[in-house]
N, C-alpha and C positions, 0 to 999 in steps of 0.2 A: 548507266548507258544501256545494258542492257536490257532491261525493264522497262525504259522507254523504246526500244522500238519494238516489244512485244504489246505493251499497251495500245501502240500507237495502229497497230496491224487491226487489235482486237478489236478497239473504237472504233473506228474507220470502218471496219465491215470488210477490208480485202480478206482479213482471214478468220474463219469460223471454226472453233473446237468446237466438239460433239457437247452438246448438254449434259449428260448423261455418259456414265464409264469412267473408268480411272483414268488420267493423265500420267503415264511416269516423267517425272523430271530429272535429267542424265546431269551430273557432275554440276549442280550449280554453287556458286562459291557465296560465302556471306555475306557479301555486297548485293546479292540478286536478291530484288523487291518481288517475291511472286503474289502481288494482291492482285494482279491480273487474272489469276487463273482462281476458280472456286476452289477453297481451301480443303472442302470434303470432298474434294477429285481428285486432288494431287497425289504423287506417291514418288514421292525424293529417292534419286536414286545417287546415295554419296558413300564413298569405301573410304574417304579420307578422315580420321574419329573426331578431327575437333569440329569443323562443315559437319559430319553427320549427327555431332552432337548438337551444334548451335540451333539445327532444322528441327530436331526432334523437341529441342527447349521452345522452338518459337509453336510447337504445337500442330508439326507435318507431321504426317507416316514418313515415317524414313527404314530404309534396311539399303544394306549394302550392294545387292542385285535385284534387281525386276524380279516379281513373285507374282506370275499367273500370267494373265492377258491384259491388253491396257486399249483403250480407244481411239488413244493419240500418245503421242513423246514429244518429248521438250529438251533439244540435246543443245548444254550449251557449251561450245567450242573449245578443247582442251588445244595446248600451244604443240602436243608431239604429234605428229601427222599417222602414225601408224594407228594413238590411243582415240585419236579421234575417231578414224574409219571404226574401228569396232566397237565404238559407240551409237555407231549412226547403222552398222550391222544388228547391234542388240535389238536398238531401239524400232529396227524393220523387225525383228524377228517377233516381239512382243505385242509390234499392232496389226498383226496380221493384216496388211494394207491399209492400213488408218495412217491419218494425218501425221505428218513428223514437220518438226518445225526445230530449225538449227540458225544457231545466234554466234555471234562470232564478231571481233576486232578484226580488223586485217589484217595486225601482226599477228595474229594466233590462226592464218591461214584460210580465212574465211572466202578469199576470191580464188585460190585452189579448190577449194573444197565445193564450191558453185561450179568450178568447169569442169569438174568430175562426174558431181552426180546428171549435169544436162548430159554425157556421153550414157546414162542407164536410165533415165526418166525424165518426165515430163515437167519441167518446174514450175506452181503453179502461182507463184507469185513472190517476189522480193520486197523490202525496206532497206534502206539507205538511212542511215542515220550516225553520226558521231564516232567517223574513224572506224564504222565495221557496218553488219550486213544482216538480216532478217531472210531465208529461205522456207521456204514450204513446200511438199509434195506431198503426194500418196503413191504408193506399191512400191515397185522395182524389189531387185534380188540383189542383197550387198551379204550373202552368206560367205563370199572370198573376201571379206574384208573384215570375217569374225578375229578375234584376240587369236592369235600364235603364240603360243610359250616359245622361246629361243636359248639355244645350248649357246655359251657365249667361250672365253678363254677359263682353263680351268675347271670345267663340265659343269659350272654353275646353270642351273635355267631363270630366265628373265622374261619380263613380261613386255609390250608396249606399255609406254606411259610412265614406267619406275625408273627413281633415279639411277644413272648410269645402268640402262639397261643394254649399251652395248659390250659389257664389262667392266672390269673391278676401275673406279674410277683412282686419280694419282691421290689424293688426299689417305684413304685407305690405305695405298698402298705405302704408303710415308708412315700413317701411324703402325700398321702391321712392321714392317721393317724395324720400328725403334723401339716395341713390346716385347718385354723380359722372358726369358725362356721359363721362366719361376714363379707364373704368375699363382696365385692358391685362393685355395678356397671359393666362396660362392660370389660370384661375379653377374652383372648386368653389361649388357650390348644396349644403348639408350641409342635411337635411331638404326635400328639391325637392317635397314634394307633388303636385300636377298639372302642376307646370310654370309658375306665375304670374308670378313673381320670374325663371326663369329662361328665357321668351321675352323679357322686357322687357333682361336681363341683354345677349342675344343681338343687341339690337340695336345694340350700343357695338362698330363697326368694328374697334377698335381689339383685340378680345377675341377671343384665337386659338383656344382650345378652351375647356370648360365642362363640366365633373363635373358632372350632375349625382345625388346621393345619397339615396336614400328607403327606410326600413324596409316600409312598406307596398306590399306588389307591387302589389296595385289601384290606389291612386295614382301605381308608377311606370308603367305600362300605358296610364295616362291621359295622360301628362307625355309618353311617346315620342306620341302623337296629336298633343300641343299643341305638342307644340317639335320643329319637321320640320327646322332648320338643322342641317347637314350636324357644324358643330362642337362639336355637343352628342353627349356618351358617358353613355351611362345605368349604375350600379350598383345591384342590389338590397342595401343591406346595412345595416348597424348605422352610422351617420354616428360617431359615439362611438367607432368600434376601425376607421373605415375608412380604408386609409391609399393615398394617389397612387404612381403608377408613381413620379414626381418630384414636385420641390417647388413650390409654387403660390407665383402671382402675387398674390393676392386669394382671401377666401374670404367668399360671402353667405350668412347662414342666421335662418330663424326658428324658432327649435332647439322642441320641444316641452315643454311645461311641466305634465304631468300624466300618472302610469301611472291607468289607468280614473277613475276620479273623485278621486283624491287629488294634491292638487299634491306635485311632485316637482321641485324647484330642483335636486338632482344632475345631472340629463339635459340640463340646462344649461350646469353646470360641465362635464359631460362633454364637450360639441361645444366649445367654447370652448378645454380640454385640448386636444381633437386637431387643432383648426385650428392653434393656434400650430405643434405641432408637423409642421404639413405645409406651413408657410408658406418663402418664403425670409428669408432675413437683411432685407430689406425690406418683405418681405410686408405685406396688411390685411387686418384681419377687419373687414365689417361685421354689423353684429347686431339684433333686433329683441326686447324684449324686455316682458311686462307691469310697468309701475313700480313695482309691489311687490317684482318681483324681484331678490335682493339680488347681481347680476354683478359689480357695479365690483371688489368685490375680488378675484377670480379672474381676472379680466382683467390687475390689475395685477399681479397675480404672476407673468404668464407673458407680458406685454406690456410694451415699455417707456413705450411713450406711451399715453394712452386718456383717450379724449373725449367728451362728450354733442355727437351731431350731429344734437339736436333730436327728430323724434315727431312726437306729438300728443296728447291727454290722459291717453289709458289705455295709450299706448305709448311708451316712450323707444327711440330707435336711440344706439345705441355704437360709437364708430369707435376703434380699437385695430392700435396699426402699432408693426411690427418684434418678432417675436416673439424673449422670453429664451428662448436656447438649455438655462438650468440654471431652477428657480424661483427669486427674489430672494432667499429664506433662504438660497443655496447659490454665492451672486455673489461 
């Protein structure tokens, strides 16, 4: 959807990018066809590792922030209203009044985000196309609309844009509640968000180092603030294909459970897959999970034992020890 109404702007001639100069493109996800845009122009701009990895394999520049100056930007529409604004802030700040061009659904806020910017600039032309929106200007000043770090409950800091950035969300706080006072030895955090689960993790003596794992660089940025204990190792990467120097003692995760608005129970099975396989012969996973989601049997395929170790309404925790070496169809 989105690719057609930027092609559709291109062709057409309402809207003109510079020939010449780099393009950054702000958060586009692996769905967006950019053949629209000259491929030796572009300069992807993705903090989320498995998006920044797919761009990099299709053969973009990609890094994680704008690096220099840019011609024009290409921001396309995050669904959190604050991660947006400071995107459409960078992406001012990086074209020094060049062209910025924002694509957007309408459930991810696209007809807010038009009555906003006509109260600071000029808007130089729209598209209408397939349940969302195509905008363009040049100039204006959106430097109060740059990223704020935010002190939340607990003195955690949080970003826009990261899950549960307005504090420790209930899921967490279900699995943290039902984690053994005894946990040992070297343990992994497989989706560490800001760090919630794994300063509380940090404080069990007994626990000699601590992975922690986060796709989104923004929330891991915020997690190296929150967890200053010496025995915490930060990874940017895919928790699902990320694999330990060595084998782990214990693994904690409240693995995520939706790509943009669509639930997605794989990404579950996924972290669950590669805990077993980074555990030792005695290893534990513990897990946090919504009760609707159907775990128990992927756990038991690659777990010998696994257990309900309680919750709370809208969350069950799973305790699951000694990971099968083969699946149980292959024992």
């Amino acid at each position: 959807m989105s690719v057609s109404r930027l092609s559709l702007a291109l062709e057409s001639g309402v809207l003109a990018l510079p020939e010449s100069g780099r393009i950054a493109v702000f958060n586009p996800q692996t769905s967006i066809d950019l053949s629209a845009l000259k491929k030796a122009q572009v300069f992807v701009v993705q903090d989320f590792y498995p998006v920044h990895q797919a761009f990099l394999k299709r053969g973009f520049t990609t890094a994680p922030k704008p690096e220099g100056d840019f011609a024009a930007a290409v921001v396309f529409l995050p669904r959190a209203k604050a991660e947006a604004r400071a995107l459409v802030a960078e992406a001012s700040r990086v074209t020094c009044g060049g062209v910025i061009v924002i694509d957007g659904q309408k459930t991810d806020g696209i007809m807010p985000m038009l009555k906003a910017l006509k109260t600071r600039v000029d808007v130089a032309g729209t598209i209408s196309k397939a349940h969302g929106k195509l905008i363009w200007f040049s100039g204006g000043d959106f430097s109060d609309w740059a990223a704020q770090d935010t002190e939340v409950e607990g003195g955690f800091i949080t970003r826009p844009g990261v899950f549960s950035a307005a504090g420790p969300d209930k899921g967490s706080q279900a699995l943290l509640a039902a984690l053994p006072e005894r946990l040992k030895g070297h343990g992994a955090d497989l989706g560490a968000g800001w760090g919630y689960l794994s300063r509380a993790i940090l404080e069990r003596e007994d626990v000699t180092k601590l992975d922690l794992v986060e796709a989104d660089l923004a929330a891991l940025n915020c997690a190296r603030m929150n967890v200053t204990d010496p025995r915490a190792m930060f990874h940017w990467a895919d928790a699902g294909a990320w694999k330990p120097e060595k084998e782990l003692n214990f693994v904690v995760s409240n693995p995520p459970f939706h790509t943009g608005r669509k639930g997605d129970p794989d990404i579950g099975r996924a972290f669950i897959r590669a805990s077993a396989a980074m555990l030792t012969p005695s290893g534990q996973l513990w897990m946090v999970a919504n009760r609707h989601l159907p775990y128990e049997a992927e756990l038991d395929a690659v777990f010998r034992h696994v257990s309900d170790a309680g919750g709370s309404p809208g969350f069950k925790v799973l305790h699951a020890v000694r990971p099968r070496r083969k699946p149980r169809d292959m024992q």
